[in-house]
C-alpha positions, 0 to 999 in steps of 0.5 A: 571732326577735323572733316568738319571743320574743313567744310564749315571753314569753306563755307564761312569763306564762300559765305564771306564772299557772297556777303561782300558781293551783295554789299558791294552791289547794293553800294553802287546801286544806291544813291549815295555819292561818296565823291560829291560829299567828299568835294565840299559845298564848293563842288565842280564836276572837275573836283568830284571827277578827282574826288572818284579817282581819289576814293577809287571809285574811277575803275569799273564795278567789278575792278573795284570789287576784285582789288578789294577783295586782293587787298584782304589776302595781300597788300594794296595802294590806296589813295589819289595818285601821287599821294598812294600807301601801302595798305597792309593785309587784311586791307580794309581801306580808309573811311571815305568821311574820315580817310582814317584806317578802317581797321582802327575804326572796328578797333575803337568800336568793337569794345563798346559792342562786346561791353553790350553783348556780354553783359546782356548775354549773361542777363538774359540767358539766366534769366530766360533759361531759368525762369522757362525751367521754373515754369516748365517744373510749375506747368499750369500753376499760377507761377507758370501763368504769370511767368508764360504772361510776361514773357508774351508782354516781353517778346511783344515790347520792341527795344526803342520802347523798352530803352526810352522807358527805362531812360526815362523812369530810371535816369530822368525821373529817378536818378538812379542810374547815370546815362551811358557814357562813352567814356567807360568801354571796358571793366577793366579800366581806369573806372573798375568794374562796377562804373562799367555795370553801371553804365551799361545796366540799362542797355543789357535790360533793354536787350535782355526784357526781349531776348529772354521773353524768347527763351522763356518760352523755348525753354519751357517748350522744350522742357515739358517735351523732355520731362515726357520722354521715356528716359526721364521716366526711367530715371525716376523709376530708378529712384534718382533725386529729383534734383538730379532727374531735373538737372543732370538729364532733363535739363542737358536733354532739352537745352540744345534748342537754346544753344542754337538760338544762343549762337545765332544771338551772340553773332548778331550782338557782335554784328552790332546792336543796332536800335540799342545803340542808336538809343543810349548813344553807344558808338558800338559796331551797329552805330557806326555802321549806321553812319556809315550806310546813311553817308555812303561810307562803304570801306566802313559799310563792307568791313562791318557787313563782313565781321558780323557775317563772320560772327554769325558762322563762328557762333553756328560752329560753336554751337554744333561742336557744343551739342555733343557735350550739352546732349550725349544723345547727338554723339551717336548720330 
């Protein structure tokens, strides 16, 4: 275990590496000029000369890259000469639009993305594990049909449909639910957690109408395999419940296809949802990094290229340490 642990530490760092790598690359070879837009209206080459040495953008490629990276591991100057800080590790940089710390802007952004991905994981994981297990336990009736139906209606419905029709019959027509608010980020709050659910209902629907149509069908897939397998037989010879025959065997055995897909979706949330918030407006991770690629923010760009790259590896250790004690099967390879 601790092997393991060890090589999928270096692999998260080499990947990490990789990741900042292309982002860098792709940053210089695009169109965006971060100086020019930081000179004003007003633009000279004279000024947008001192706006490049300002945003340290003056220095080779490669330069620029490695001094970026120093700063993640130690601290750095950073800013127009006679004007420099200190730049505590890890050194993110400062917001080429804004000049503000980039720490502080992933630390106002995250809770608005883990009020997202937590609401939603939950919605959509009961929902799809629960409903593929009822049609899997109901294989050719009219509920296994039905069900099998809406999830193939689901998988096919993108989010900016789902999200401006639940906006439109929920909050424009019927009034039941109030828009998203940027001014509730945390269920903790000052508003309790019931404004919290309220305020972030309908983008977890959003998310959860595709996500389960998902596990719908994975779940119901790989629950007919495993009802089929000699252990399952067994157990029923054996005269166990069939509660116990569903749930205690079946349902361990055949989930773990799920557990994957669950820690590669909970990275990507974390990463940022992006379509999602761009529709209810949340300034969540995938917002702000959308502004930020458009504007040729690239402190910004890289930090949350990066953080959601780390999500991803993170969820996938998680998930492989979690098979052992999900599926007592994967303990003996």
């Amino acid at each position: 275990m601790t092997r393991f642990i060890f090589r999928r530490a270096g692999s998260l760092i080499l990947l990490l590496v990789a990741v900042s790598f292309i982002t860098f690359t792709l940053f210089q070879l695009g169109p965006a000029d971060p100086a020019s837009a930081a000179c004003g209206q007003e633009c000279t080459p004279e000024r947008i000369a001192e706006a490049r040495v300002a945003l340290g953008m003056d220095h080779p490629f490669l330069i620029q890259y490695i001094d970026y990276m120093r700063g993640l591991v130690s601290p750095r100057m950073i800013g127009a000469p006679g004007a420099e800080s200190i730049c505590q590790w890890p050194c993110l940089g400062k917001s080429f639009q804004t000049n503000e710390n980039v720490s502080d802007i992933i630390a106002r952004s995250l809770p608005y993305t883990l009020s997202m991905a937590v609401g939603a994981l939950v919605l959509w994981t009961v929902s799809g594990v629960g409903l593929g297990l009822l049609a899997a336990l109901r294989k050719g009736s009219a509920t296994d049909k039905f069900i099998v139906g809406a999830a193939s209606v689901g998988v096919s419905l993108p989010i900016p449909v789902t999200g401006l029709f639940l906006l439109l019959v929920f909050v424009n027509q019927l009034h039941l639910l109030p828009f998203t608010t940027n001014e509730i980020n945390s269920p903790f709050g000052p508003h309790g957690p019931g404004a919290w659910v309220l305020n972030y209902f309908l983008p977890w629907v959003a998310l959860a109408v595709l996500f389960s149509a998902a596990y719908i069908r994975v779940t119901r897939t790989n629950m007919i395999e495993t009802f089929s397998e000699d252990f399952i037989r067994t157990a029923r010879a054996k005269g166990l419940a069939p509660r116990t025959v569903t749930f205690k065997h079946g349902v361990r055995a055949g989930i773990t296809p799920v557990v994957t897909m669950l820690g590669m979706d909970i990275g990507l949330l974390l990463g940022g949802a992006v379509l999602t918030e761009q529709i209810f407006s949340v300034p969540g991770l995938g917002f702000t990094a959308v502004r930020a690629a458009i504007s040729g923010d690239l402190p910004v760009t890289m930090a949350i290229t990066m953080l959601a790259a780390f999500f991803v590896i993170v969820a996938n250790v998680v998930v492989d340490l979690a098979y052992a004690a999900i599926d007592p099967r994967v303990r003996l390879q």
